[in-house]
C-alpha angles and dihedrals in degrees: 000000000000116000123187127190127186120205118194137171114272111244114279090030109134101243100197097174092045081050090054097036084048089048101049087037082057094042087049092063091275094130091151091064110093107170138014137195133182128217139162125251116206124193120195136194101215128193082212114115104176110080096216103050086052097053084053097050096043084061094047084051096044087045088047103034125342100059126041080222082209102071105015142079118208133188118190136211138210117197110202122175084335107314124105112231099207118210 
């Protein structure tokens, strides 16, 4: 089964790479785009075949690995037959 995580930077966070990208983007003619910021997105291929059990162990492995819980946010997905589970 597919698993994704996003890992993003918790609010009032500086972002320095999502500053540069917003003010390029501005400088290119963006001028809708008022803030960026800049995550990771992870996708797994897990043995796991119970749903549940692999929620459990994406967020053992975001706690231990994926995400600095300090200073980031992450969201995990389970995709099952097709369909995304979102945690």
């Amino acid at each position: 089964m597919k698993a994704r995580v996003y890992v993003t930077l918790k609010a009032g966070v500086l972002d320095p790479q999502g500053v540069a990208v917003g003010k390029t983007l501005g400088r290119l003619g963006f001028a809708e785009v008022a803030d960026v910021r800049i995550g990771k997105f992870v996708e797994l291929e897990l043995t796991e075949t119970d749903p549940r059990r692999a929620e459990a162990r994406l967020v053992e492995m975001c706690k231990e690995l994926i995400a600095n819980t300090v200073i980031e946010d992450y969201r995990v997905e389970v995709v099952t037959g097709g369909a995304a589970a979102v945690k």
